[in-house]
N, C-alpha and C positions, 0 to 999 in steps of 0.2 A: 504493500500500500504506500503511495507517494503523500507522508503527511502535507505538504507543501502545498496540497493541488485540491483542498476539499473540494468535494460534489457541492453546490448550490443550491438552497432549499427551492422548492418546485415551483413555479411561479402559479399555477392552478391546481385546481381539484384535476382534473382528467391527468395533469404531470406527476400528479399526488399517486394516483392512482398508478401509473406508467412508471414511476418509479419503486412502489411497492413487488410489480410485478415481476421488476427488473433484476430482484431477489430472491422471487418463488413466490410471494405471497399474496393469494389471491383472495382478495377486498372486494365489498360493494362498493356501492359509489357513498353508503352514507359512512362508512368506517373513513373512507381516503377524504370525506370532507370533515369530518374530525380530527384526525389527525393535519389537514395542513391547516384547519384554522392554530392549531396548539404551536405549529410550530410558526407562523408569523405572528402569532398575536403575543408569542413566547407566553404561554401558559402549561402547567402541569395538564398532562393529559390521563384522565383517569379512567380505566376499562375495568370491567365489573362484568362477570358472568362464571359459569361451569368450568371448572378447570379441564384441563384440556382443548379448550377451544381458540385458541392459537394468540392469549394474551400477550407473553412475556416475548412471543417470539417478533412481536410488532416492533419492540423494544430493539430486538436482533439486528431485524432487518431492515429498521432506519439508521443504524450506526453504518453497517454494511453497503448500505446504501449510497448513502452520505459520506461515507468514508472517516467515519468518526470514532474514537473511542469510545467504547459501552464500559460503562463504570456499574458495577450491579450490586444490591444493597439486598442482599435474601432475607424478610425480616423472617422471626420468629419468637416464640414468646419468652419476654427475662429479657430482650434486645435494648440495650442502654447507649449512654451516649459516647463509652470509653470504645464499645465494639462498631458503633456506627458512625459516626462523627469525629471522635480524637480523644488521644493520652496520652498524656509525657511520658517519657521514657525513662523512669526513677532509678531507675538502676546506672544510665550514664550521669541523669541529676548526681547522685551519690558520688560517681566517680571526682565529677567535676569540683565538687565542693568539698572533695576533702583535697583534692590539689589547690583550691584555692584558698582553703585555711593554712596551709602548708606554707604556701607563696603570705599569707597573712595579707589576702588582701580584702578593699574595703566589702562591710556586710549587703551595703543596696546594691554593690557592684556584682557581688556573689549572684544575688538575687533576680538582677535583669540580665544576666547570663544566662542562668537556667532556664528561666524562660522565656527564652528565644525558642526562634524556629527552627532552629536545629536542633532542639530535644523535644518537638513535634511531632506523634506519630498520626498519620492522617489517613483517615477510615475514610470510607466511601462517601459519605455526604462533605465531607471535605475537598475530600480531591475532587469532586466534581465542580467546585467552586474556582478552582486553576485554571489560568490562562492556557490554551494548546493553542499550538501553531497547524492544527487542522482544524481549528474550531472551538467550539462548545460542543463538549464530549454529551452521549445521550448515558443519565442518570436513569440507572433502573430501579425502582423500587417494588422489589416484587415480595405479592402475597401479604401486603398490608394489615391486612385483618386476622393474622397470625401474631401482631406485636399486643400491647398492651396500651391501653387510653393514655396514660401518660408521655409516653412517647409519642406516640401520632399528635398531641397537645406540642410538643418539642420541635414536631415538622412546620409549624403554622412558617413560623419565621421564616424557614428556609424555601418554602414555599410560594408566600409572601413576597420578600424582598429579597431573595437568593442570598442570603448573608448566616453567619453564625457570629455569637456574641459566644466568646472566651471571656472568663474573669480575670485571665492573668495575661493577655494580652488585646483586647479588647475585640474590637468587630471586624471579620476578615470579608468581604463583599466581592462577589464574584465580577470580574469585569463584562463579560458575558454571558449570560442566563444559558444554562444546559437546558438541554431539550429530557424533559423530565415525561418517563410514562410508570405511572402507579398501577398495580392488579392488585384486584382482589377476588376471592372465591367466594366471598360472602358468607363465609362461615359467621360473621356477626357483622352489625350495621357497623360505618362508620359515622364519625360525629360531619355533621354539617358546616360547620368550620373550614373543615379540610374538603369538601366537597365545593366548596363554594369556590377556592382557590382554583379549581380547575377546570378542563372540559370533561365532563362526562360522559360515557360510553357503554352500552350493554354491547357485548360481544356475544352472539347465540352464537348457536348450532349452524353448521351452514344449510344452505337446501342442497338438494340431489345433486341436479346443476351445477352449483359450486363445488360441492367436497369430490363430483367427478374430475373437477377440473384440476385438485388440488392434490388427488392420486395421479392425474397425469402427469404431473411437475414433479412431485416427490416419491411415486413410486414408477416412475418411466417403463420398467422394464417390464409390467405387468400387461398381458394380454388387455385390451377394450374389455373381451364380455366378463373377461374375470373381476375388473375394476368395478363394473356395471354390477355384478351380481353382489360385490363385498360395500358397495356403496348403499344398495339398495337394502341389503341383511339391515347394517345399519342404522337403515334412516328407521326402520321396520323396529327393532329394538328401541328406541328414541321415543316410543308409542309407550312404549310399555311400563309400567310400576315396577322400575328396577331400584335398587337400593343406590349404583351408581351407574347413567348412563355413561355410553362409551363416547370418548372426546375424537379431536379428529388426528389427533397424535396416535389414538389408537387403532383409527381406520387405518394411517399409514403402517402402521407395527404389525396391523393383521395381514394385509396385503403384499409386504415384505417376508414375513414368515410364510403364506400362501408359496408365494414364489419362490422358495426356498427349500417348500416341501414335495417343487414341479406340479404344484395342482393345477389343474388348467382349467377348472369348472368346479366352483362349490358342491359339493353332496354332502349329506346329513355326519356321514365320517370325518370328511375334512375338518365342518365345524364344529364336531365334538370334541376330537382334538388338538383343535387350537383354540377353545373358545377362553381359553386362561391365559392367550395375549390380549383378548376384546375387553375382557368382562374381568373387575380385581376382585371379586366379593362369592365366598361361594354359594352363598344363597342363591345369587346370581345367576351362577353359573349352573347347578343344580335344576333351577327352573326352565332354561332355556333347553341344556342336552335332550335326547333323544326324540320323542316327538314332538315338541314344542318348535326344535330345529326344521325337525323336518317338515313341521306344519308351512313355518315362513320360507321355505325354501318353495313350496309348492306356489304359493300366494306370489313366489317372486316371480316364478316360473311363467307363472297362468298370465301373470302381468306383464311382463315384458311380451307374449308370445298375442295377447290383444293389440298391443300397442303396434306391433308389425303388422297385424291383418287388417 
């Protein structure tokens, strides 16, 4: 990657869209007008839907895109601001100041020593704040609703005013706003606060259409009917009172193992056994095996075989 030569943010929605593409990822028209209003009006952009459904990889593929650095913040719960943000490094602190009692030098000078930026260690919502010579790097913040309310209280500012306020060295302000994308699985609400800071986005499920188009890109090597038949299982699945539907990370994983096991044609065997790359839960998986498989296989059959006559 030539950092010197960043890609250009897209001058429209359809360039929005044409550059999404230009990385595999295939968007409607209302995702690519979210996403470029986020990145001209420089706002966090916030996606919210079913995991699996191609959130964090949006994140991906505008760095990629763009040519930018993806800086990636994985929350999870207990996440503070020494593992997110920054913490001195106490251990060189200590070195430093017992060589500078040694040298007997003065105590404020001791003092404004150590905390400098050079006994700085800089976590990810920090470094996102840094100047690059490709740009303003894109800030991931993924799976938000994994952390704890006090911390998301912690993001307003940097969210805000792209800034962090240190005690010991006061306010660092990024010269250029990252292109910030937040997920969440919605495992609990977020506060309103932090919602308000950004653009909003439900990411679904794709339709037929789409997720066909989206095993052309990412699983290439898979026969048309085979693609057709493992899109349409499914979207057929996606109906049902599963404990978790399958996302399209997992269309793509079933469709890859498919072709890997030379199936050229679903039958009620193939998806028996492989139905524990579609499906994580075995409740799940239990309910679907034997004739329930082969029930949807037939309904897939009879449908596609209407649609030709």
């Amino acid at each position: 990657m030539d950092v010197q030569s960043p890609t250009q943010l897209p001058a429209t929605v359809d360039d929005t869209l044409a550059l999404l593409g230009s990385a595999d990822y295939v968007a409607d028209r209302s995702l690519a007008t979210a996403v470029h209003l986020a990145l001209h009006l420089r706002r966090p952009l916030f996606l919210e839907g079913e995991a699996g459904v191609g959130k964090t990889e949006i994140a991906k593929v505008l760095a990629t895109a763009l040519r930018r650095r993806l800086i990636r913040l994985q929350c999870y719960e207990g996440l503070d601001v020494a593992s997110a943000v920054y913490e001195w490094d106490y251990a060189r602190q200590m070195i430093e100041i017992r060589l500078a009692e040694a040298a007997e030098e003065d105590r404020g000078e001791i003092e404004s020593t150590i905390f400098s930026e050079r006994f700085l260690i800089k976590r990810p919502l920090l470094q996102a704040l840094e100047p690059d010579i490709a740009g303003a790097p894109v800030l991931l913040i993924d799976e938000i609703d994994r952390t704890d309310e006090p911390f998301e209280a912690y993001l307003l500012e940097i969210l805000s005013d792209f800034q962090v306020t240190t005690p010991e060295i006061g306010t660092i302000h990024a010269e250029e706003a990252p292109i910030v994308v937040i997920t969440s699985n919605r495992t609990r609400e977020i506060h309103d606060a932090l919602k308000r800071r950004c653009f909003y986005y439900w990411v679904d499920y794709p339709s037929a259409e789409r997720e066909l188009e989206i095993l052309r890109r990412k699983a290439p090597g898979a026969r048309e009917s085979l693609s057709r038949q493992v899109v349409a299982f499914v979207q057929k699945l996606r109906t049902m009172d599963l404990f978790k539907l399958p996302g399209i990370a997992e269309t793509i994983d079933w469709a890859e193992a498919l072709m890997q096991l030379d199936v050229l044609e679903l039958s009620p065997q193939a998806v028996n056994d492989t139905l524990g790359v579609l499906l994580k839960y075995q409740d799940d998986i239990a309910r679907i095996q034997g004739s329930e498989a082969a029930r949807l296989l037939d309904q897939i059959k009879a449908e596609a075989a209407a649609a030709q006559a």
